[in-house]
Structure formats: structure tokens, C-alpha cells
LUMMARTOR-60077 format. One line per field, with one value per residue (C-alpha): residue number from 1; residue in one letter; x, y, z. Coordinates in steps of 0.02 Angstrom, whole numbers, plus 50000, padded with zeros to 5 digits. Each point is the difference from the previous one (the first is absolute). Example, Ala and Ser with C-alpha at 12.3 -4.5 7.8 and 13.67 -1.06 7.14 Angstrom:
<nodes>
pos: [1,2]
code: [A,S]
xx: [50615,50069]
yy: [49775,50172]
zz: [50390,49967]
</nodes>
This chain:
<nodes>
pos: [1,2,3,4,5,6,7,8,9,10,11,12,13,14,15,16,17,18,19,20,21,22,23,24,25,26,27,28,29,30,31,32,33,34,35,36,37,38,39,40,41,42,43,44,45,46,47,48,49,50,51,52,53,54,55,56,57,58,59,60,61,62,63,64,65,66,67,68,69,70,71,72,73,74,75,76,77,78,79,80,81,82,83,84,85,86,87,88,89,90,91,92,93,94,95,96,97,98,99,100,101,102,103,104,105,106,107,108,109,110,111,112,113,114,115,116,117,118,119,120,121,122,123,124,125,126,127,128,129,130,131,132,133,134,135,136,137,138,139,140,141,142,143,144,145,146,147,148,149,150,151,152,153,154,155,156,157,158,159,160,161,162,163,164,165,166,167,168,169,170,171,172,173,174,175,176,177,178,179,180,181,182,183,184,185,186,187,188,189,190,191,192,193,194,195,196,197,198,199,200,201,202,203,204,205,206,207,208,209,210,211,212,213,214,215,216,217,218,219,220,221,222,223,224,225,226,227,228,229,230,231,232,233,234,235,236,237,238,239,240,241,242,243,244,245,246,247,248,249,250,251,252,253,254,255,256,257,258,259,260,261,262,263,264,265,266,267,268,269,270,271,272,273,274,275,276,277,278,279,280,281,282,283,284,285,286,287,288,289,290,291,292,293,294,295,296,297,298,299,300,301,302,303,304,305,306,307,308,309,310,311,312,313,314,315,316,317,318,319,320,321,322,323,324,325,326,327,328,329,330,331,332,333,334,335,336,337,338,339,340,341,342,343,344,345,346,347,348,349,350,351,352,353,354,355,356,357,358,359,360,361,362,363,364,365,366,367,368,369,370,371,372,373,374,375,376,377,378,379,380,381,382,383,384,385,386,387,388,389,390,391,392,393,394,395,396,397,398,399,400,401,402,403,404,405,406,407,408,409,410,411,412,413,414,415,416,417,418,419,420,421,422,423,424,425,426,427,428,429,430,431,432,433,434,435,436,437,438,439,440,441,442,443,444,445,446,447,448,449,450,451,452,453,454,455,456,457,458,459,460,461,462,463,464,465,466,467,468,469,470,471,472,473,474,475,476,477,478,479,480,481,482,483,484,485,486,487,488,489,490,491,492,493,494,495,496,497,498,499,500,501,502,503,504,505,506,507,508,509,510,511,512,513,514,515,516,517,518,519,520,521,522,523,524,525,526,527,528,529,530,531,532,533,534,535,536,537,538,539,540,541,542,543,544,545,546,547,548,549,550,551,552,553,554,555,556,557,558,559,560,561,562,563,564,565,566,567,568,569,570,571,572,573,574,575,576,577,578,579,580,581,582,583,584,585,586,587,588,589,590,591,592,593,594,595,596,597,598,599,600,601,602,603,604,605,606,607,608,609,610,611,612,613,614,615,616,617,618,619,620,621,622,623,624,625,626]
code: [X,X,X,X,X,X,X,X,X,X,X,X,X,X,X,X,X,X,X,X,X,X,X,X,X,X,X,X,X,X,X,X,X,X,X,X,X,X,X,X,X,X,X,X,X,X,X,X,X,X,X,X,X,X,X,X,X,X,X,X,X,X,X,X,X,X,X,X,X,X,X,X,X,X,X,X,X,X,X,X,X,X,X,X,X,X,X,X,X,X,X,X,X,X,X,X,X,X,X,X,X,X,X,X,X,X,X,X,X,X,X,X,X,X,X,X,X,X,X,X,X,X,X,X,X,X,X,X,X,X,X,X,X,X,X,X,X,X,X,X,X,X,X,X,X,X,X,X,X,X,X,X,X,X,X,X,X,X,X,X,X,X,X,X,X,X,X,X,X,X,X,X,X,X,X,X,X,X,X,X,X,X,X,X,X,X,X,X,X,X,X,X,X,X,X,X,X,X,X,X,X,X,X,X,X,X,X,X,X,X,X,X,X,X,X,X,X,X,X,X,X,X,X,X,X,X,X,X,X,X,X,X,X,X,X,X,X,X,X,X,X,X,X,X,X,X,X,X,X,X,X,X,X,X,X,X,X,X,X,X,X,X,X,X,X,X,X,X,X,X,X,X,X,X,X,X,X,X,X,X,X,X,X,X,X,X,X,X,X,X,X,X,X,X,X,X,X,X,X,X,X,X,X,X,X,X,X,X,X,X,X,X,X,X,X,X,X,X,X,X,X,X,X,X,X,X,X,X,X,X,X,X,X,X,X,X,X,X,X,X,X,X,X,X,X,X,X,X,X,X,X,X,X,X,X,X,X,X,X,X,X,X,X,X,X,X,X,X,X,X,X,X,X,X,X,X,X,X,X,X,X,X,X,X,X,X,X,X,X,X,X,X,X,X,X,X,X,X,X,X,X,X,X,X,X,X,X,X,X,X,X,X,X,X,X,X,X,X,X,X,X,X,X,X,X,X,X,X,X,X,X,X,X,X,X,X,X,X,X,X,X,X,X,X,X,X,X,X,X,X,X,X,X,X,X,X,X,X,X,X,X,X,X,X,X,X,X,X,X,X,X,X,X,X,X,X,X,X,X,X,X,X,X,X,X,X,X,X,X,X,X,X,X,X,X,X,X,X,X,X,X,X,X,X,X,X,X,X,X,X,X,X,X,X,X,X,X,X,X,X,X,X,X,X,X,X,X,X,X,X,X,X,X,X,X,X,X,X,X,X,X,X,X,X,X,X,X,X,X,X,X,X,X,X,X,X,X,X,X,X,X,X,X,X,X,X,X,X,X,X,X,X,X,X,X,X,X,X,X,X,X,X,X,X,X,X,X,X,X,X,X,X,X,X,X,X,X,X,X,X,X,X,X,X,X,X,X,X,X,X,X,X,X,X,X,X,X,X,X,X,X,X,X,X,X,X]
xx: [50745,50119,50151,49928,49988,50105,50015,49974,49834,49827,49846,49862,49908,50170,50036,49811,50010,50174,49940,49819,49938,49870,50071,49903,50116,50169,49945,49967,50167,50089,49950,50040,50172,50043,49921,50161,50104,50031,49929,49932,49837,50057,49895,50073,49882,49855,50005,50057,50176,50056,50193,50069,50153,50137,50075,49824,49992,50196,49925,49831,50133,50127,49852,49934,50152,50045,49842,50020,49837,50079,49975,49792,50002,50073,49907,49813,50074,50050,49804,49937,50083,49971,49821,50011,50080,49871,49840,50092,50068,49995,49967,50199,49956,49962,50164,50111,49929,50074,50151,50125,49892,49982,50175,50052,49854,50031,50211,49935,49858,50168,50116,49866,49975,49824,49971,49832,49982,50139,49946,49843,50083,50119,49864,49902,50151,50067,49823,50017,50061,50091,50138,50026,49987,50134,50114,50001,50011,50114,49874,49879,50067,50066,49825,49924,50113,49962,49806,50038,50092,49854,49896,50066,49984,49818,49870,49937,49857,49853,49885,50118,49943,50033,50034,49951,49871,49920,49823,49881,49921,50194,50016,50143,49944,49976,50185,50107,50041,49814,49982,50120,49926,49827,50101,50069,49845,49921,50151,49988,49819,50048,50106,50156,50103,50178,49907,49907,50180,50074,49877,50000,50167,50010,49880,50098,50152,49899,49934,50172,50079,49870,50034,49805,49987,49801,50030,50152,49872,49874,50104,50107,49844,49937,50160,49996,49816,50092,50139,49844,49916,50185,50005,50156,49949,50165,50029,49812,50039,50146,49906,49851,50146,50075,49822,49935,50144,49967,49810,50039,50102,49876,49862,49897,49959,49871,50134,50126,49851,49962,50173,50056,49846,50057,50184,49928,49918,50132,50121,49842,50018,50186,49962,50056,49894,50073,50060,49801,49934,50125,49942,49824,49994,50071,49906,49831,50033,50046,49844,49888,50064,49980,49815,50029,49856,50032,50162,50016,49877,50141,50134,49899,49962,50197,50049,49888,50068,50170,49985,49936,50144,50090,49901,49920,49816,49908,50091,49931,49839,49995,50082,49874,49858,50054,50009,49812,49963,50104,49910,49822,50039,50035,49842,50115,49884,50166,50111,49881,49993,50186,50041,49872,50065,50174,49920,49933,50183,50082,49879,50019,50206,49964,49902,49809,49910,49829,50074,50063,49833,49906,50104,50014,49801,49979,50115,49924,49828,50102,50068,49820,49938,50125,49967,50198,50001,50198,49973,49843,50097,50153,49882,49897,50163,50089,49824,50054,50157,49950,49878,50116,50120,49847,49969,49828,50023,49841,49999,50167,49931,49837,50102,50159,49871,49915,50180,50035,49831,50046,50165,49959,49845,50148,50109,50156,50100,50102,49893,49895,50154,50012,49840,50001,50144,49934,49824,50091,50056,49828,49926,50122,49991,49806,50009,49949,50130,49930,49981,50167,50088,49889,50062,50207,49972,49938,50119,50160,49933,50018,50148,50087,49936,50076,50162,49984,50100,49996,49807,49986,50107,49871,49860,50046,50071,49815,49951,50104,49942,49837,50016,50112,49873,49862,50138,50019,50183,50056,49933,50034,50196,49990,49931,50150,50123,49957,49992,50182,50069,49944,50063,50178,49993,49978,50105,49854,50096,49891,49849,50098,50035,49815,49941,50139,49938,49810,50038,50097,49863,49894,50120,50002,49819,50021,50125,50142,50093,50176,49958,49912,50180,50080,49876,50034,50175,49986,49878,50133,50137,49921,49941,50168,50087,49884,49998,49807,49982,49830,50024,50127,49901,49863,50104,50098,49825,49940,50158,49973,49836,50030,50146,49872,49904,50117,50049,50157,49979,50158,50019,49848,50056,50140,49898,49851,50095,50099,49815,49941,50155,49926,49829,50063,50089,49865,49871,49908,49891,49896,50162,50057,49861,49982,50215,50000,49843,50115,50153,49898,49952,50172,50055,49895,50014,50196,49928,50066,49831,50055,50055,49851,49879,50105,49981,49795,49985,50073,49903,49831,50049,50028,49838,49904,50068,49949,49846,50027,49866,50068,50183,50091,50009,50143,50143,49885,50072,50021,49912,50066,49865,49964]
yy: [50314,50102,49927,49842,50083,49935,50164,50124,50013,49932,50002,50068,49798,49925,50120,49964,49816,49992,50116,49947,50165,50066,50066,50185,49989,49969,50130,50131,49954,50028,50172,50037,49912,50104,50188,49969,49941,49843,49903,50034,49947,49962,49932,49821,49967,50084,49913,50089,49967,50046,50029,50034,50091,49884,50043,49956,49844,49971,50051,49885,49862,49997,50018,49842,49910,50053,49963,49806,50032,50038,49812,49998,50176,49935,49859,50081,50136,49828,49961,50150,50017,49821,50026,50157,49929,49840,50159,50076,49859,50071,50165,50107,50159,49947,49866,50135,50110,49862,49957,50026,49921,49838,49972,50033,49888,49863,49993,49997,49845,49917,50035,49920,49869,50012,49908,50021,50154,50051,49920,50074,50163,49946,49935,50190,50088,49882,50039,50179,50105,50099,49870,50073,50202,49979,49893,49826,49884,49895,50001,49942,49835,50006,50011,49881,49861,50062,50004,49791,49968,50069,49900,49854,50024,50079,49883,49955,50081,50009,49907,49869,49857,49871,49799,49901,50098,49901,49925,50123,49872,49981,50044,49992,49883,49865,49934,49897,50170,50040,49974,50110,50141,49958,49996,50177,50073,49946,50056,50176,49997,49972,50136,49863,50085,49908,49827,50076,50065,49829,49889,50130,49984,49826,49967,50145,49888,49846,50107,50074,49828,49956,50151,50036,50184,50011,49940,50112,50153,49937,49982,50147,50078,49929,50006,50201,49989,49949,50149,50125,49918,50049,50161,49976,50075,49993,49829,49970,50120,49873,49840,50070,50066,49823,49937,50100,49943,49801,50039,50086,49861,49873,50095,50022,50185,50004,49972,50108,50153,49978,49980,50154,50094,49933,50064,50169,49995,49959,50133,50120,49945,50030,50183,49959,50062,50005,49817,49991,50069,49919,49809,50044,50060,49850,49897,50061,49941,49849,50002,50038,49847,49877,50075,50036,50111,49990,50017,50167,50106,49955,50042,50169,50036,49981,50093,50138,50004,50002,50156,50087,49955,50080,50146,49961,50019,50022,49852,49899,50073,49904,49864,49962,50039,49849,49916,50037,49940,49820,49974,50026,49910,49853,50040,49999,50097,50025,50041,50117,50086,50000,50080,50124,50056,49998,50117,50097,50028,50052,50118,50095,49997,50065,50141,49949,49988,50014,49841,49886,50037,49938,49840,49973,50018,49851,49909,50017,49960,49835,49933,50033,49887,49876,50018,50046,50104,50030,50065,50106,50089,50027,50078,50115,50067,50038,50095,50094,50047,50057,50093,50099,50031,50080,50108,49934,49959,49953,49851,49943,49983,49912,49854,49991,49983,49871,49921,50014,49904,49883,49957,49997,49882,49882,50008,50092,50133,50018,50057,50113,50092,50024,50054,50121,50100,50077,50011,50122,50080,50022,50040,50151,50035,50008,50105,49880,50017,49897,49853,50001,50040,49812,49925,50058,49941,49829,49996,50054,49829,49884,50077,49957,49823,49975,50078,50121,50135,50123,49996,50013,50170,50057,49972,50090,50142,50011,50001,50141,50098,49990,50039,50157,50076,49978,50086,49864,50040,49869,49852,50076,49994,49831,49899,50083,49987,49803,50010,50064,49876,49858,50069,50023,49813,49933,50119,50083,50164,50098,49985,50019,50176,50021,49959,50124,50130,49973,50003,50150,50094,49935,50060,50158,50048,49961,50138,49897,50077,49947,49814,49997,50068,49864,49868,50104,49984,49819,49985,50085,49896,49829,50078,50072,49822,49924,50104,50025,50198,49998,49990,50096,50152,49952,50012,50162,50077,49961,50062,50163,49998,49949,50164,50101,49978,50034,50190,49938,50037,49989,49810,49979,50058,49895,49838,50061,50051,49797,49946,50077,49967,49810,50040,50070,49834,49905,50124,49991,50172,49962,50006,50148,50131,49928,50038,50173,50058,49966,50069,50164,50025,49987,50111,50112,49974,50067,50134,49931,50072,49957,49821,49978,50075,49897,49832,50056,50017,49836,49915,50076,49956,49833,49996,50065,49838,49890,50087,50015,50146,49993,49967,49937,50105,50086,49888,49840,49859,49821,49824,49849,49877,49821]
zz: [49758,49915,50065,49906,49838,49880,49896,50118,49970,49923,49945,50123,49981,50033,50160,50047,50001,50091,50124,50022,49975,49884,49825,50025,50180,49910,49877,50144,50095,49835,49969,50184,49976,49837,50096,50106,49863,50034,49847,49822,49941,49812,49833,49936,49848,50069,50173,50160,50064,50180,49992,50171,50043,49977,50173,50085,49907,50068,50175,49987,49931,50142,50125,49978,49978,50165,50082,49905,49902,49813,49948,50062,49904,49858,49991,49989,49900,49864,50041,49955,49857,49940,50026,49898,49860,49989,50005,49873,49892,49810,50062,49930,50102,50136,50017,49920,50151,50130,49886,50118,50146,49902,49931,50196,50063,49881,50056,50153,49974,49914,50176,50113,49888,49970,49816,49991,50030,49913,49846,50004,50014,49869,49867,50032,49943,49854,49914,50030,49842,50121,50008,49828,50038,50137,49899,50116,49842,50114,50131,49931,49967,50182,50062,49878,50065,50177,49959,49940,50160,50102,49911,50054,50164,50021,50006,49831,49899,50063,49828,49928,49922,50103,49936,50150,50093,50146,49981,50090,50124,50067,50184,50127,50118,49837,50035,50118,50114,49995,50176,50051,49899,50120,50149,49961,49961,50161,50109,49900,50032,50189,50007,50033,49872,50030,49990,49830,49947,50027,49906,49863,49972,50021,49879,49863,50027,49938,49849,49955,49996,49887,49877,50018,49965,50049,50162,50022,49969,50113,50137,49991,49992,50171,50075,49945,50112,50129,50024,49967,50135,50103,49933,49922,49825,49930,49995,49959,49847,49936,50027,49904,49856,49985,49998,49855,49913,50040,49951,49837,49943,50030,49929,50162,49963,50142,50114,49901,50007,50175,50084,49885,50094,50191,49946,49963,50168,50090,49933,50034,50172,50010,49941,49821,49902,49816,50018,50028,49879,49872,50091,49973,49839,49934,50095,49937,49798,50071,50124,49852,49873,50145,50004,50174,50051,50201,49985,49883,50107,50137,49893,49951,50176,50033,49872,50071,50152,49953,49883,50128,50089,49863,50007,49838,50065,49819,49936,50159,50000,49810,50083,50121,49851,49927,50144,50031,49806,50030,50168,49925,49844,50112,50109,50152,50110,50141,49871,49925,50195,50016,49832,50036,50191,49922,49854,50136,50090,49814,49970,50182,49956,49855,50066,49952,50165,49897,49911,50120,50094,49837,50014,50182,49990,49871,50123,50138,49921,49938,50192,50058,49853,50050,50181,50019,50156,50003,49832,50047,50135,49887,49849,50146,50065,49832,49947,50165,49968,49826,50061,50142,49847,49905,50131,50054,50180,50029,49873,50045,50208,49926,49896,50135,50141,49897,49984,50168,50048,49876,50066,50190,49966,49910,50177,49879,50122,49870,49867,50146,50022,49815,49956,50192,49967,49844,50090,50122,49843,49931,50143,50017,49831,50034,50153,50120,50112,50133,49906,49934,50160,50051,49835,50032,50164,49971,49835,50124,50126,49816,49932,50188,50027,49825,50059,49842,50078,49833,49989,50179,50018,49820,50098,50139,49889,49924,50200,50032,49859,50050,50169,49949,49886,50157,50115,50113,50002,50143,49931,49809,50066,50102,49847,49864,50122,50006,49807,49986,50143,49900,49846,50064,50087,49818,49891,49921,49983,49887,50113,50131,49958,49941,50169,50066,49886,50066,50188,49989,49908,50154,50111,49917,50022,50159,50017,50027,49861,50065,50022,49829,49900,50106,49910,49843,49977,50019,49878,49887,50062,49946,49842,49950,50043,49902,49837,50012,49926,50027,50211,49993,49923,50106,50180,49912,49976,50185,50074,49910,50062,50170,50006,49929,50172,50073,49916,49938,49834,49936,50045,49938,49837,49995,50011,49878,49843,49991,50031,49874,49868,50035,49975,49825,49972,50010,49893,50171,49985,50146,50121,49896,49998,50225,50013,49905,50120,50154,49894,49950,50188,50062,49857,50074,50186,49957,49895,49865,49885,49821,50013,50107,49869,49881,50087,50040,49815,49941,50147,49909,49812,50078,50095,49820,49916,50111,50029,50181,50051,50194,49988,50124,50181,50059,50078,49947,50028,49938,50075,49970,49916,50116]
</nodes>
């Protein structure tokens, strides 16, 4: 992230967005980052700027050049910052805030050869008075003839009046390739997608000779169906491009609108989520003038998704809103459902659980209306999981057993593994820890006939918890030990050094102190290779403890204060107020009695702010979750 800066710095938003992390997150890191003197948080017209050390941007920069990941970097870092600029379009503070970042990310939209983007870029800071402040007279005219050459090769407005638009009872199959328009649609119904491909483009030929742009559009729009159905989004993403354009110059705006929503979904599906967003929001005007009703809520719904994608999850909870409104105004009773489960999902990402469980209610009472059991189960089990995030156990076990009847009486494994995994969590959560030793059990059987190693090895994790906390020590190690072979087979290297961490704690209240270090200390070894600070305090901490056992106090030491420089990394004051317990009792063990009372007290004024009456035990130590 800030090897891809282009000014050695930015904007807590722009850092967020490049490195998918929350703004408060970047904000936090910062202050951490300039404690040790390694950055400056500095004001740029009342915004926030994070300038880092010029030697650890120099670092960050050569790392990734070396690793052959500066041109990805560089890329989203362009995104980002052309995203920025389009929010903030008009807005002098907040572009004079990212100056830098922009000049750098438009040179760099110009060197990949990205017009559009460019241009857009371009057009943003030609209208901004800061062109002016900063002296760039001769800029400006460099980026309004860059903003014209962009223009030129985007697709063309969205509303233009249009000369020859088509008559509206015009179809595609009205014409001497009609037939092989039905042909394709009945191999891509099939599932026969070369044969679809090939009549497809067959047919496009026909229409191109013929200079008829509405065909073009329909066709590149089916032929787009066809990749999707392939899963290759990337070309579907082009054909649906190129037909937008062919629909937009024949005035067919309900095919411009809709194959402007299927682009958004497919760069959605490719992980792209500000290409998304940007798709979709043009497509909904476009939606709207073609009066469009079935396909906006789509497009809303779309749009939804993909800003949650971006992390954006009050903007999506709007987006689905409107969704909800289109669907209704259209009396589209399915659509209506849909919006509403999706409504359901933005609101638990954005941290309402009593929310989504509003929504997900009015959607479930909507698929029973229907008689939509697949939708029924889906609503049941959300309510569950929004429930288990509340903290009501008891509610979540009602609705996912409901789900889980629901699904079974529909012949789904799939879904009954879904829904029986978090049962077992609920369960546990409840107390119940027969029934969710049954449920991991029968959830470990589903996740192995589907050869889904990484939820197999969870499952048994949760197992072995269980089984630890009822002292059944053999069976407690037989079912982690599983967990972590699994998790090594497929690369899964931070559970893998969970699952270490939990059978050596078993081991160790067995009294096999020795063989739990040894599990320990490869816990820390996976951690450390994989840059993961938070398992690496967490093995540091159970190595102190596991010395501690063992009256070497001194070792002990010398593995709880780096846990605990972690735990202060990370604001953690949980892991804090357990380490300095175990630190203040080794202090003492060596007779060390001031640093000891000094590490007791700080363990107290941390358990008085988080209200923690019992504090943590001596030489406590740290599970890790399933």
C-alpha cells in the first residue's frame, strides 16, 4: 500500500480503499506508525494526510517491485484515487489534499494507456481551481485535450438524442439471421454453450455486415450470456462494453441499461468492485428513461452488493432500499423478496443485527407467501445468524433448526451443511454442548463428502474445543491434531498454527509441558513466516505460560514481554491486562517486587476500563477460536 503511493503518502479514504481496510483502521495504524517515528499525520486543508518516512516508502517501493507486484499495486492505488476524485469532483480541499496522488495517478492512467479513465481523471482536475493555485496554466490545456481524446473512446453518453431510434415492437429474431438468434438461445438454454457461441456469432457477422447497430447490441449482449454462463467474466465484461455502445447508438436504451447492469455484475464477480459500481450507476439513469422497472431493482440490488464489496455498507444498505422501492413499484412479489434478503445481508455488514432481522423477517414472510421453499430456508437461516451475532443463542438455534428442517426436507446437503455448522456454533454458544458436539459431528461427515478440507479441519477445531473444556483430553487432542493435518495438506497456514496453539494447551493440562512448547514454537514459526502479529503474540504468550509451569521464569519472561508489545499493537486490552498477570507473577517468582507491583497495577487500571471485575488468572492462557 505504501509502496504504491505516489507521494509518499495519502489520505486515510485513499489508503482505506487501496488496502481494503476500514478508514478508523488506517487511522489507528497511522498513529502507531508515527509513535515509532516512522510517518507524520499532517493537516492538508483540514483533511488528514499520512506522510510516511521517505526511506519506508523507498523500502515499501523496492519491496514490491521485487516481489513483481508494483504494477497490481499501482494499478488499485490509480483506482482508488480515480474513485476519489469522481466522490469529490468540485470539492478544492479535498483534491488539493490528494494533489500529489492524482497528478501521479493520472501519469500513470496516461502510461498504461487507459483513456477513459484517464480522461475522467483529467476532466476532475481541469475544473478544479487548483490548477490555478499551483500554477499548471499549461496543464490545463494538456488535460483538456486529453479529457477530448478520452472521450472519443468511452462509450458515448448515456441520454443523447438519437435520429433513427428503432420502432419499439423491433425484435432480433424479425430478420434474415433470426433463426440463428433461436438456435442460440435454445443451445444456451441447453447448457451447449460452444454450439450457442457459434450461432451467436454467426448471426453478429450477418448483423455487422449489415451495419445494423440494434442487432449488434442484442447479440453482443447474448453472446456476453454466454461467457457468464463459462465463468469467464472478463470477456463477458467486454462483450457487454461493446454492446452498450452498439445499443446506445441505436437508441435501444433497455438494452443499453441492462447490459451496463450485467457488466457491473460481472466485474463484481471478478472482485472488481469500483469498475462495478461505476457500470451500475450509469446503468440505472439509463434503466429509469427506458421505464425499466425489472430491470433497475436488479441494477439496485447490484449496486448493493458491490458496495459492500467496497466496504461501503451504508451506501449499499440505500442501495438495496431502492432496490426494495423499484421491485414493489413494479409489484414484483420475487424481486420484492430478493431486495429484501439482500437488505437483510447489508444491514448485518453494516453492523445492525436488529435490522437485517427486521428485513430478513419480511422476507421470509414473502417466500412463504410465494410458496418459495429455497428462499424460506435462506431467510430462516440468515434470521439465525443474526440472531447468534446479537447474542441470543437461543433464537439463532430456533430459526437455523427451522433452516436446517427446511433444507433437508428439499434433499440440499449443501445447504444442511451450511445452516449445521453455525447450529454447532449456537448450540455452543447456548451451552448445549451435547447437541453441538452431534451438530460438528454430522457437519465434519458434509464438509468431507464435499471434499471441503478447510471447513472440515473448523469443525473439528470446534470438536476439540469442546471436548477440551469437558476434559476429555484424548479425544480433545485426536480431533485438533486431525484439524491441523488437514490444514497443512492444503496450505492453510494460519489455522494451522491455531490448531497447533490449541493442542498444545491440551497437552499442557495434561502435564505434558515439554510436548506442548514443541507445538508452541511451531505455532510461532508459521505465524512469524507468515507476518500474522496476532499468532505470533498469541504462541509468545503460551510459551511464557507453558515456561511458567515449568519454574523457569526467566524464559518465561522472555516470551511474555514481545507478547505483550503485540497486544499493545493491536490496542488489544483483553490480551494485555491476561500477559501483564503472567508478567507480574514472574516478576515476582524472581523477586523482582516493584516491576511486579508495577505490571499488577497496569493489569488492574486495564481491568477497571474494561470493567473486568475478575481479571484474567495467573499464567492464563490463550484458545484459539474454531
Amino acid at each position: 500500500m505504501l509502496g504504491a503511493t505516489f507521494a509518499s503518502g495519502g489520505t486515510p479514504e485513499v489508503l482505506a480503499a487501496v488496502a481494503d481496510l476500514t478508514v478508523d483502521y488506517v487511522e489507528q495504524a497511522a498513529r502507531r506508525l508515527e509513535g515509532r517515528g516512522l510517518c507524520r499525520v499532517i493537516d492538508v486543508g483540514g483533511l488528514p494526510f499520512v506522510m510516511v518516512h521517505q526511506a519506508v516508502h523507498g523500502f515499501a517501493h523496492a519491496l514490491l517491485a521485487r516481489m513483481d507486484r508494483l504494477a497490481a499495486a499501482e494499478e488499485r492505488m490509480a483506482r482508488a484515487l480515480a474513485t476519489y476524485a469522481k466522490r469529490h469532483a468540485g470539492d478544492d480541499a479535498a483534491l488539493n489534499a490528494e494533489w500529489g496522488n492524482l497528478r501521479g495517478a493520472l501519469g500513470w492512467t496516461v502510461r498504461a494507456g487507459d483513456a477513459a479513465e484517464a480522461g475522467a481523471l483529467g476532466e476532475t482536475l481541469a475544473d478544479s481551481a487548483l490548477l490555478t493555485i499551483h500554477g499548471h496554466a499549461r496543464l490545463r490545456e494538456e488535460l483538456a485535450s486529453l479529457g477530448a481524446a478520452a472521450m472519443e473512446a468511452a462509450p458515448p453518453p448515456t441520454t443523447p438524442e438519437v435520429a433513427t431510434a428503432p420502432s419499439l415492437d423491433r425484435t432480433e429474431f424479425d430478420w434474415p439471421g433470426g433463426a440463428l438468434v433461436e438456435a442460440g438461445d435454445a443451445h444456451l438454454r441447453a447448457g451447449r454453450l460452444n454450439a450457442a457461441e457459434a450461432a451467436y456469432a454467426e448471426a453478429f457477422d450477418l448483423a455487422h455486415e449489415a451495419e445494423d447497430a440494434f442487432l449488434q447490441g442484442r447479440l453482443l449482449q447474448r453472446l456476453g450470456s454466454v461467457s457468464d454462463a463459462a465463468g469467464h467474466f472478463d470477456q463477458s465484461a467486454e462483450r457487454y462494453r461493446q454492446a452498450a455502445i452498439a445499443a446506445h447508438h441505436a437508441g435501444d436504451l433497455a438494452t443499453e441499461g441492462g447490459v451496463m447492469a450485467q457488466m457491473g455484475t460481472a466485474f463484481t464477480r471478478l472482485g472488481r468492485h469500483d469498475h462495478a459500481v461505476g457500470a451500475l450507476q450509469r446503468a440505472v439513469p439509463v434503466l429509469q428513461k427506458a421505464g425499466q422497472g425489472a430491470g433497475l431493482w436488479r441494477a439496485f440490488n447490484e449496486l448493493g452488493l458491490a458496495l459492500s464489496g467496497q466496504g461501503r455498507h451504508t451506501e449499499a444498505v440505500e442501495a438495496h432500499r431502492r432496490a426494495l422501492q423499484a421491485a414493489r413499484a413494479e409489484e414484483n412479489r420475487e424481486g420484492e423478496r430478493n431486495a429484501l434478503l439482500c437488505l437483510g445481508d447489508a444491514h448485518r455488514r453494516a453492523n445492525q443485527p436488529e435490522l437485517a432481522i427486521g428485513s430478513y423477517r419480511q422476507a421470509l414472510d414473502r417466500s412463504r407467501a410465494l410458496g418459495d421453499r429455497q428462499a424460506e430456508e435462506q431467510a430462516l437461516g440468515a434470521m439465525g445468524i443474526a440472531y447468534l451475532r446479537l447474542d441470543e443463542p437461543a433464537s439463532a438455534v430456533e430459526y437455523l433448526a427451522q433452516a436446517l428442517s427446511v433444507g433437508q426436507s428439499l434433499g440440499e446437503d449443501g445447504r444442511e451443511r451450511a445452516w449445521i455448522g453455525t447450529l454447532a456454533r449456537a448450540y455452543e454458544a447456548l451451552g448445549d454442548e451435547e447437541k453441538a458436539i452431534a451438530a460438528y459431528r454430522r457437519a465434519v461427515e458434509l464438509a468431507h463428502a464435499d471434499n471441503d478440507r478447510q471447513a472440515e479441519a473448523a469443525y473439528l477445531n470446534g470438536l476439540g474445543l469442546i471436548f477440551a473444556r469437558q476434559r476429555r483430553y484424548d479425544e480433545a487432542v485426536a480431533h485438533l491434531e486431525q484439524a491441523r493435518d488437514i490444514a497443512q495438506v492444503i496450505r492453510a497456514h494460519a489455522e494451522r498454527a491455531g490448531y497447533l496453539n490449541n493442542a498444545g494447551l491440551v497437552y499442557m493440562e495434561t502435564g505434558q509441558v515439554e510436548t506442548a512448547i514443541v507445538n508452541f514454537q511451531q505455532a510461532l514459526e508459521i505465524s512469524r513466516s507468515q507476518g500474522d502479529r496476532q499468532g505470533e503474540g498469541q504462541a509468545l504468550g503460551n510459551i511464557g505460560v507453558a515456561y511458567s509451569r515449568l519454574a523457569n521464569w526467566e524464559v518465561a519472561l522472555r516470551h511474555h514481554l514481545p507478547a505483550l508489545e503485540i497486544a499493545r499493537e493491536s490496542d488489544d486490552l483483553h490480551d494485555q491486562g491476561r500477559l501483564l498477570g503472567n508478567i507480574g507473577l514472574a516478576y515476582a517468582a524472581l523477586g523482582q517486587r516493584d516491576s511486579a507491583l508495577q505490571a499488577y497495577k497496569e493489569a488492574l487500571d486495564i481491568a477497571y476500563r474494561i470493567d473486568d471485575r475478575r481479571g484474567a488468572p495467573p499464567c492464563s492462557i490463550c484458545w484459539a477460536a474454531s
